[in-house]
C-alpha positions as CSV (number, residue, x, y, z in Angstrom):
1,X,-66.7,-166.3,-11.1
2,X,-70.0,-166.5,-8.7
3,X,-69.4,-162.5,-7.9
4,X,-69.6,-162.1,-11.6
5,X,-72.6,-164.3,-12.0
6,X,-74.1,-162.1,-9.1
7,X,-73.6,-159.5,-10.7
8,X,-75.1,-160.3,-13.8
9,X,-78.2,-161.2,-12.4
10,X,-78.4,-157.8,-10.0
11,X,-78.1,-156.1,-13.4
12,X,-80.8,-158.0,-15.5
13,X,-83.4,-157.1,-12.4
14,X,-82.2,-153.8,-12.5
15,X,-82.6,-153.8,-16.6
16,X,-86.2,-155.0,-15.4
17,X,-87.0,-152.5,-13.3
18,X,-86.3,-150.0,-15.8
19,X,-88.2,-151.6,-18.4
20,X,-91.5,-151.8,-16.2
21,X,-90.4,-148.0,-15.5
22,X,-90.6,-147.0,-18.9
23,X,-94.1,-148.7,-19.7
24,X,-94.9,-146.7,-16.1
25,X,-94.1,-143.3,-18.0
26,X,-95.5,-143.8,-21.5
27,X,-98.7,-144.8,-20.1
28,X,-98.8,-142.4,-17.9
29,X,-97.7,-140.0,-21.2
30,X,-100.2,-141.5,-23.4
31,X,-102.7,-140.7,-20.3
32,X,-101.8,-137.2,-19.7
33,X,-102.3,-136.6,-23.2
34,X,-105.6,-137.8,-24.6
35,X,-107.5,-137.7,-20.7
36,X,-106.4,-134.6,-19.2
37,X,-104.7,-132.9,-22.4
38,X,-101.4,-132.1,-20.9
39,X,-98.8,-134.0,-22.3
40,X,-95.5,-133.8,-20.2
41,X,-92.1,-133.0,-21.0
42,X,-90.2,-135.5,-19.6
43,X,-91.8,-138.9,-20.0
44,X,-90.7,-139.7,-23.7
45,X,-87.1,-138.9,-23.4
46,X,-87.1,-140.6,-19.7
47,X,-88.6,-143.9,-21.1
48,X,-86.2,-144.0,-23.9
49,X,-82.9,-143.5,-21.6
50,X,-84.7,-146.5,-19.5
51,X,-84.7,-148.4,-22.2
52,X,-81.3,-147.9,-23.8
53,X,-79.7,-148.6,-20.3
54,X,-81.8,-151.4,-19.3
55,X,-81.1,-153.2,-23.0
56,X,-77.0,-152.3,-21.7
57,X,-77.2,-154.3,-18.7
58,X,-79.3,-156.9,-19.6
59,X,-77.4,-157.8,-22.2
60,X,-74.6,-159.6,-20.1
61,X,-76.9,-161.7,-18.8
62,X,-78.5,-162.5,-22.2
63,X,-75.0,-163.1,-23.1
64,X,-74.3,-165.6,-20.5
65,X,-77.4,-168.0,-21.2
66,X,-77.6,-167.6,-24.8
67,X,-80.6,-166.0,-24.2
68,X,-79.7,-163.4,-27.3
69,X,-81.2,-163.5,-31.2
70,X,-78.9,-166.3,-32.7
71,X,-78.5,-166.0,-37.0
72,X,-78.3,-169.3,-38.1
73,X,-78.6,-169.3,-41.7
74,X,-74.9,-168.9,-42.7
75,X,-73.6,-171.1,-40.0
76,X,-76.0,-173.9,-41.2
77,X,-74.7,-173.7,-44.9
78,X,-71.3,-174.0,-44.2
79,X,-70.8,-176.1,-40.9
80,X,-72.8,-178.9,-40.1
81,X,-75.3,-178.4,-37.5
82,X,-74.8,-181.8,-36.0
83,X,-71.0,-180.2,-35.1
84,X,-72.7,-177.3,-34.1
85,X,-74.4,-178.8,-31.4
86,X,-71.5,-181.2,-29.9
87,X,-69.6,-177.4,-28.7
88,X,-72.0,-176.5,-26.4
């Protein structure tokens, strides 16, 4: 279980890496485009790669701390939350 956990982690720094990447190359996009007027080619589609893949292996780690967007409406109707609570 630990090499998993290492894992994990090695993937959410790698997921930040390619966040700060992609706010690297838009602002370097938006920069090229209204300073020198010479938008690029690549930056957009590069960003948005960085972002799907960084959202894919972060999400493990969100997974494992409960770190992820919880919808607690339904649950809270129907089961009580004091029950809720005594699981985790």
């Amino acid at each position: 279980m630990k090499l998993y956990e290492q894992l994990t982690l090695k993937s959410a720094w790698l997921a930040a890496l390619l966040y700060g990447a992609s706010g690297v190359m838009l602002t370097y996009e938006v920069g090229a485009r209204y300073l020198f007027i010479a938008p690029t080619s690549w930056a957009s589609e590069l960003s948005q790669l960085c972002l799907i893949y960084g959202t894919l292996l972060a999400m493990p780690w969100a997974l494992q701390f409960r770190r992820h967007i919880q919808i607690n409406a339904i649950i809270h109707k129907s089961v009580s939350y004091t029950h809720l609570r005594a699981h985790e």
